[in-house]
N, C-alpha and C positions, 0 to 999 in steps of 0.2 A: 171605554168605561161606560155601561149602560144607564146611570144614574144620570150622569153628564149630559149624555145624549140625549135622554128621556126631558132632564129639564129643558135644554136647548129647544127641543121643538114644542116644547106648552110655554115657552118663554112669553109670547101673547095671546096664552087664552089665558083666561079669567073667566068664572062665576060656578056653577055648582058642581060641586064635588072635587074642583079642581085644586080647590087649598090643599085636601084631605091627601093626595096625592101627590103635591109639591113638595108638602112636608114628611113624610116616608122617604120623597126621596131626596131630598135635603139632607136629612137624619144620615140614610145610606152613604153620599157623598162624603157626609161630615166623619165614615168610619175608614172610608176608602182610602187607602195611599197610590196616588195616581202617578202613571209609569212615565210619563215628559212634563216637560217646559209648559208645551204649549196646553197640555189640559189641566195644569196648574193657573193657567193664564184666565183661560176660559172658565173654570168656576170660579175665581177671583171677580171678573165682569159680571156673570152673572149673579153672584151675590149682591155686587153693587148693585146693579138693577132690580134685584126683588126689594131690597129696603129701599126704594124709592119706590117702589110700587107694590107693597106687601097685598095679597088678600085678604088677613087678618092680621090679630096681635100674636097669634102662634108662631105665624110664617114671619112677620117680622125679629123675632127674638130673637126664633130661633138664625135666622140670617144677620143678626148684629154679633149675634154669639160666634158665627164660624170665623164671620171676618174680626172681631175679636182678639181672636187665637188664630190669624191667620199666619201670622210670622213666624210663628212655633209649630207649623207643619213641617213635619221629616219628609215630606217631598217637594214644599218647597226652601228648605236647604239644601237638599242635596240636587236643586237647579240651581239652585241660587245665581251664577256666572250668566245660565242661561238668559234670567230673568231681569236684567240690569234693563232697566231705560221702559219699564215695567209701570211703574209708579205703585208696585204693589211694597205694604208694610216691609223694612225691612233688607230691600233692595237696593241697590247703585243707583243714579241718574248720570251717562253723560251727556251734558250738553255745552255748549257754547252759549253762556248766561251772558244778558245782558248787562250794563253795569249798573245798572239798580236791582237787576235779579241777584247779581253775584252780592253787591253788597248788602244786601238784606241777610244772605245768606250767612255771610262774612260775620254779620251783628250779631246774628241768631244760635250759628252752628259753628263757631269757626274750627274747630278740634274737627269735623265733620267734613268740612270741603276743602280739596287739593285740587293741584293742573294737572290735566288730564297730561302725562307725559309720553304719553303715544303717540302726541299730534306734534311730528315734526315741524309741521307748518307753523302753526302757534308757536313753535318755541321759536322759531327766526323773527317774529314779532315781538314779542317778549326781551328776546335778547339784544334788538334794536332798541327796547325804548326803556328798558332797565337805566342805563346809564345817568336818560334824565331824573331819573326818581332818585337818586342818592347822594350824596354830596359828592364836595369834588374830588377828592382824595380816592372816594370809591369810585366814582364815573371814569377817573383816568386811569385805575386800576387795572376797571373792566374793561377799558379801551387797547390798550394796550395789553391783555391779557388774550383777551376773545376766548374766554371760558365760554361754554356752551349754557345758555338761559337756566336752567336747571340746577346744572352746577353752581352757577354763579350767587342763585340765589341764596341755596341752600350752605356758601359760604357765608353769606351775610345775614341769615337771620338766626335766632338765636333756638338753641332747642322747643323752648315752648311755644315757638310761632312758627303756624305752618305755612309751606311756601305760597300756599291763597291769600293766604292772611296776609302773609308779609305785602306782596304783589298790592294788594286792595288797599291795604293801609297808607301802604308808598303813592297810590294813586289816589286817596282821599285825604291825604296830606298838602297834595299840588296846590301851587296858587292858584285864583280864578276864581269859577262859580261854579255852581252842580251843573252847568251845560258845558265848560269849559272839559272840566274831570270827565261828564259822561262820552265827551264826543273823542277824550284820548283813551278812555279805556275799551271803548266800542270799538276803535282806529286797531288796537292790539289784538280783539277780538281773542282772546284765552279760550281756550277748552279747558271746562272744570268736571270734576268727578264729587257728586255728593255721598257718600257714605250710608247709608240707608241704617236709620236707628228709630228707636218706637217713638222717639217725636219730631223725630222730619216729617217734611210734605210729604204726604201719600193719598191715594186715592182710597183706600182701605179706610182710614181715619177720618178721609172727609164728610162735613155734617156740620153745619152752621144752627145750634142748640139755640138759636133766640127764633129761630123761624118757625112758622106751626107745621103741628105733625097730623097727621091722618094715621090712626090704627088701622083702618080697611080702604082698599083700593079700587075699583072698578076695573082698574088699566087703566092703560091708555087711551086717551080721546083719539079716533080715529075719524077717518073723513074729513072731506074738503070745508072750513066755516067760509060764512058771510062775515066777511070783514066791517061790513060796514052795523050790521047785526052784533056782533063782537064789542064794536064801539059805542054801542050806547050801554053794554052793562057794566057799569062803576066795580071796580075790585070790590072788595070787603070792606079793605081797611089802607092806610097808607100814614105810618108815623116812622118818626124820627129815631134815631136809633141813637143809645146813651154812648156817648166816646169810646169807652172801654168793646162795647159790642160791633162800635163802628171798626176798631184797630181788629179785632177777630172776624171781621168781615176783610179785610185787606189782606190779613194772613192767610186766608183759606182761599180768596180769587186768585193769590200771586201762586200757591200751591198748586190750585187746580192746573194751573198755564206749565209750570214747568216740568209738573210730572208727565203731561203732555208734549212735552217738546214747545213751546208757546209760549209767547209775551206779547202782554200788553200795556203801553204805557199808562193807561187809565189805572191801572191797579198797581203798577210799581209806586206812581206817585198818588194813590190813592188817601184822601182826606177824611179821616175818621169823624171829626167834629160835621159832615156832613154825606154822613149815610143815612138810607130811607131804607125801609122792610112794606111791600107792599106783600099783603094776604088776597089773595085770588081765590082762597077758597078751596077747599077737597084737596088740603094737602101741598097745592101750587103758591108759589111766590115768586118774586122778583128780589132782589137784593142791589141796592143802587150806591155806587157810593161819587162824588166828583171828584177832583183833582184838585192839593195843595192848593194856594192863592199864586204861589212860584209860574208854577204847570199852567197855567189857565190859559186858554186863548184869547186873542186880543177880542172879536164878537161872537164866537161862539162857545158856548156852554158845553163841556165834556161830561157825560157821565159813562162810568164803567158798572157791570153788571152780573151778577148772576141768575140762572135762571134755577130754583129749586125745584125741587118735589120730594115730601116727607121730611126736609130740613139737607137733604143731598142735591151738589149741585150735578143738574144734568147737562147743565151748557154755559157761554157765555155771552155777552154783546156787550154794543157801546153804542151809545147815541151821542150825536154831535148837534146840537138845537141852536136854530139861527131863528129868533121869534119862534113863531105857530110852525115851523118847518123842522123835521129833525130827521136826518140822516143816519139810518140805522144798522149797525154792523149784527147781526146776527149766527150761531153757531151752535150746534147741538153737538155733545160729544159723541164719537164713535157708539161706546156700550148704550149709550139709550135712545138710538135711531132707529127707525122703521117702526115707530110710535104714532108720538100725537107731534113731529113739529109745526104742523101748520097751525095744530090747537095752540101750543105756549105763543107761536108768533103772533098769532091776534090777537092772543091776551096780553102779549106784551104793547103791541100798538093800544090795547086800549088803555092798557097803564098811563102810556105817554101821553095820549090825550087827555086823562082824569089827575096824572099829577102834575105835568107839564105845560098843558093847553094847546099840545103841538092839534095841528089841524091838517098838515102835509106833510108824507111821507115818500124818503129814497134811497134806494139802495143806490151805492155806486160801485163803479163798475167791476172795480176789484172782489168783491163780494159776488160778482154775476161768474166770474172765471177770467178776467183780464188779468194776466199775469200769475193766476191763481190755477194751478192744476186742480186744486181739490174742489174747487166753484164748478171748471167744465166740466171732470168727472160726477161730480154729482146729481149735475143738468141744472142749476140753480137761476138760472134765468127763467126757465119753465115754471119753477114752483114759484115763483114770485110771479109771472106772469098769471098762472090758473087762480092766483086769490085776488088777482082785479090790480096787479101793478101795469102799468102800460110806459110805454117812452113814449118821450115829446118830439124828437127825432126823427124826420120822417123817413129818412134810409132804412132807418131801426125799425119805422112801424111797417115800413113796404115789405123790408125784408119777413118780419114776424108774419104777416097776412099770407105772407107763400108760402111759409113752412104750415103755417094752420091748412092750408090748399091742398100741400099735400100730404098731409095726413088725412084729411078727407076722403085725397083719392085714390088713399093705398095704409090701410088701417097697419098702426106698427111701425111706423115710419118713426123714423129716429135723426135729430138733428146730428148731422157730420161736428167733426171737432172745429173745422174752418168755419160752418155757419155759428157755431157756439160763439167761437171768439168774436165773430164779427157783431154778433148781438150784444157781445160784452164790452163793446165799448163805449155805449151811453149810460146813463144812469136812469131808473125804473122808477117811476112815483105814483102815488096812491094820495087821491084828497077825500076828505071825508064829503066835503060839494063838488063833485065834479061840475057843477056850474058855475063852480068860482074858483079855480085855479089857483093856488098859492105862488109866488115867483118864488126863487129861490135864490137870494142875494148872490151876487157872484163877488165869495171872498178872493177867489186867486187876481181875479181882475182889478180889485181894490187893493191887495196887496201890491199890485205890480204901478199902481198907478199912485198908493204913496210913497212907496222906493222911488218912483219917478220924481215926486215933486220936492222929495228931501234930498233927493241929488241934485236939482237946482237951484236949491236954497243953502244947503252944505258941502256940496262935493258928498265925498266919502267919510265925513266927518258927523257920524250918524247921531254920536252923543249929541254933540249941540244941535244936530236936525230935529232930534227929540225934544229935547229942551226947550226950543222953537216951538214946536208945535205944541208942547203943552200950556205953553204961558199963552199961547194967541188961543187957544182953544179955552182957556179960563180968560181972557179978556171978553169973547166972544157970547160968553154962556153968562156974563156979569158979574164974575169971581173976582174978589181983588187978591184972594191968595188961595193955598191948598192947605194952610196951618193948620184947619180942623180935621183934616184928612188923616186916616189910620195911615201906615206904612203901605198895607195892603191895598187899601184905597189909593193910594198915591201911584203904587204900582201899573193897577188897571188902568189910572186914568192915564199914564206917559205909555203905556201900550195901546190905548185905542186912540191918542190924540192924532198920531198922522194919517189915518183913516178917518176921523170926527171933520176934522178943517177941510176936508172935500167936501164938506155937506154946505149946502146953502142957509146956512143958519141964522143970516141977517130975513130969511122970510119967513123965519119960525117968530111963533109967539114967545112971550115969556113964558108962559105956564111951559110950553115945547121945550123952552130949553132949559126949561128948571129942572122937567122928568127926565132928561137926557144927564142932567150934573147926577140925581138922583140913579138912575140907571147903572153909572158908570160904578159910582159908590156902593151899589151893590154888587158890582166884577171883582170888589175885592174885599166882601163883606164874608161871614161866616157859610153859608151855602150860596151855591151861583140858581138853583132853582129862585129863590125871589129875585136875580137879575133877567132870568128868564119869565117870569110874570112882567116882569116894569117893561121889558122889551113886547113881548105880548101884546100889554095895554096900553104902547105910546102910539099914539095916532100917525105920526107922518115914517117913521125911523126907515122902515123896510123900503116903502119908493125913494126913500132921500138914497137909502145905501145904494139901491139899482143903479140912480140916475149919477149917482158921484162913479159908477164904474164904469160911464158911458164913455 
């Protein structure tokens, strides 16, 4: 179809005359009934990409308008089977959801999602752990029946509940806690099938209306930025986002992830009372939201993220901040690659430095391609390398010195899958002073060494190891109780206490261990950014956490 094609290859030019010509054939496109799947697919992308990056207000309209009415194309019905796992308006998804995917889903849509019944595998999972979800009358039933998952259920549930529904309910019913449920519904691991209707997640639909919009575009920022150039210019703007807009920001990151095949925990348990909208200006944003007070980690700070352009998201991350140091997962979608990602990446590091105060930055290693097909194929160690990431490692940096050698000595040169992997098994960091090194607390080692000290203080008796260390860690800091403490407050403080009681706190000041009581009370206050400021500004925390992992 030569409309198709003709977009395809102007897809990155931009500037004169080229509007006038996108939209002819836009127009053209929009009359055309296109003869497969797959160029169904591809003007679907493509439209997503022009409203994120319109030339004008023409080009944009008219590209809101097709996607629109995309679901109501007579040739994309009549793919429709083809088109499943799509994420376009209107289509199937299957995947194997998480169980905070499924259940959202479950809340949202439930007339909507089924078990995918094709996946024999699933259903021998399923039909294993059916028995425990029902009373006993049915569990011996089933025991002694060995109906097939399926079957089974669809004898137990009643017409108006469908067999997701039933499954999800029976497993948000269980005793325990939301980690107890998620880790037996993950254990069964279901394949569901969503239904594609005009207000499912789709990528057609997506568009976060609180973020700013850019009428004209330039394109895409192309070329390699100065990272450190990058960090001294402040976003625009960086405010707080009202409940309601923060809960429509979690709706639209969990969308984005599973229309794509993808999850992230940062956005299943995503915290609406504290989302942030950063404006970068011409159209770019950032959209940040943290995790529940549940979800939080015991010293590091989670945020999850989108990255905008025009109010469409074009990618996602998650930063994990340990003080001035934050750990950054980063990802552009397929349709709006071979753009600007090194542009949104620096803007995003400068975000984190101007909302957060991080000052050190690291990719790890899974992000480089360890374990990650899609990291090696992409070369993703490289592009973090050419914008000034270096490892501390010196295997890493020996090895890195001789693949620079030989491209030197043989222009074109391309690192093997083997040297990829083996570069991908440190982690990559970036300081804003390279003359002063940020460390970067080692939580697995602190982990491993309060496990250590509450099994000789408890055994295996973790509750009261807990309990233990929270009371010696308030006798220590001069508390005579936690009565004034929120629940969430309370929470933080029995999750950071057997990591705190390794610290040498008899050599702290008062004021030291006032802002540490004060710190903690903000891990479980309404945003975790001001516990990330108070950790920031406490003078000893970071060398006490090194020295307690030693």
């Amino acid at each position: 179809m030569a409309p198709l094609a003709a977009l395809e290859r102007m897809r990155l030019t931009f500037g004169a005359g080229v509007a006038e010509r996108r939209l002819s054939l836009l127009q053209s496109a929009d009359r055309t009934r296109l003869a497969t799947a797959g160029q169904v697919r591809r003007l679907h992308e493509l439209l997503c990409f022009i409203r994120a990056y319109p030339d004008d207000a023409r080009i944009l309209a008219q590209a809101e308008r097709m996607l629109g009415h995309f679901s109501a194309r007579g040739d994309l019905r009549a793919h429709r089977a083809a088109l499943a796992d799509s994420g376009i308006a209107g289509t199937a998804i299957h995947y194997r959801f998480f169980h905070a995917q499924a259940q959202w889903l479950a809340d949202r849509w439930p007339s909507r999602l089924s078990l995918d019944r094709s996946n024999t595998e699933a259903a021998a999972r399923v039909a294993r752990a059916l028995p425990l979800l029902v009373t006993p009358a049915e569990s011996q039933a089933l025991t002694e029946s060995r109906l097939p998952a399926y079957e089974a259920i669809d004898r137990l549930r009643d017409r108006r509940t469908g067999d997701a529904e039933f499954l999800l309910r029976r497993i948000a019913a269980m005793p325990g806690d939301m980690f107890t449920r998620e880790a037996f519904s993950d254990a069964i691991d279901a394949s569901f099938v969503l239904d594609g209707a005009a207000d499912t997640p789709s990528r057609t639909a997506a568009v976060f209306d609180a973020a700013p919009r850019s009428l004209e575009s330039p394109g895409p920022v192309r070329g390699r930025p100065d990272l450190r150039a990058q960090l001294l210019r402040s976003p625009h703007s960086v405010c707080r986002l009202p409940a309601h807009d923060g809960a429509e920001l979690a709706d639209l990151a969990r969308g984005a992830m599973l229309t794509r095949a993808r999850a992230l925990a940062a956005f299943s348990y995503a915290d609406a009372r504290d989302a942030w909208l950063v404006d970068d200006g011409d159209g770019l944003a950032f959209a940040l939201s943290g995790v529940v007070p549940e979800r939080r980690q015991a010293v590091a700070a989670t945020y999850g993220g989108l990255t905008l352009r025009n109010r469409v998201p074009i990618g996602y991350l998650q930063a994990d901040i340990v003080g001035s140091s934050a750990a950054i997962s980063f990802n552009t979608f397929e349709t709006f690659r071979g753009g600007e990602a090194a542009f949104t990446f620096a803007r995003l590091l400068a975000t984190m430095h101007h909302v957060f105060g991080s000052r050190s930055f690291t990719i790890e290693p899974y992000q480089l391609g360890q374990d990650n097909e899609e990291g090696l194929e992409s070369g993703a160690w490289w592009f973090y390398f050419r914008l000034g990431f270096r490892p501390r490692d010196r295997s890493t940096s020996a090895l890195a010195r001789s693949e620079l050698a030989r491209v030197e000595r043989r222009a074109g040169h391309r690192s093997s899958l083997r040297t990829l992997q083996r570069l991908a098994e440190r982690h990559l960091f970036f300081e804003i002073d390279p003359r002063r090194p940020h460390p970067l607390p080692p939580l697995a080692r602190l982990g491993l060494r309060a496990g250590g000290r509450m099994s000789m203080h408890a055994g295996a008796e973790r509750e009261r190891a807990v309990a233990e260390a929270s009371a010696e860690l308030a006798r220590r800091c001069g508390l005579a109780s936690l009565a004034s403490f929120t629940r969430d407050e309370r929470q933080a403080w029995e999750r950071i206490a057997p990591i705190a009681v390794l610290l040498d706190l008899e050599r702290w000041s008062r004021a030291e261990r006032a802002a540490l009581v004060a710190l903690i009370r903000a891990k479980g206050g309404r945003s975790e950014r001001s516990f990330v400021k108070a950790h920031v500004e406490h003078p000893r925390l970071d060398a006490a956490l090194i020295e307690a992992a030693k």
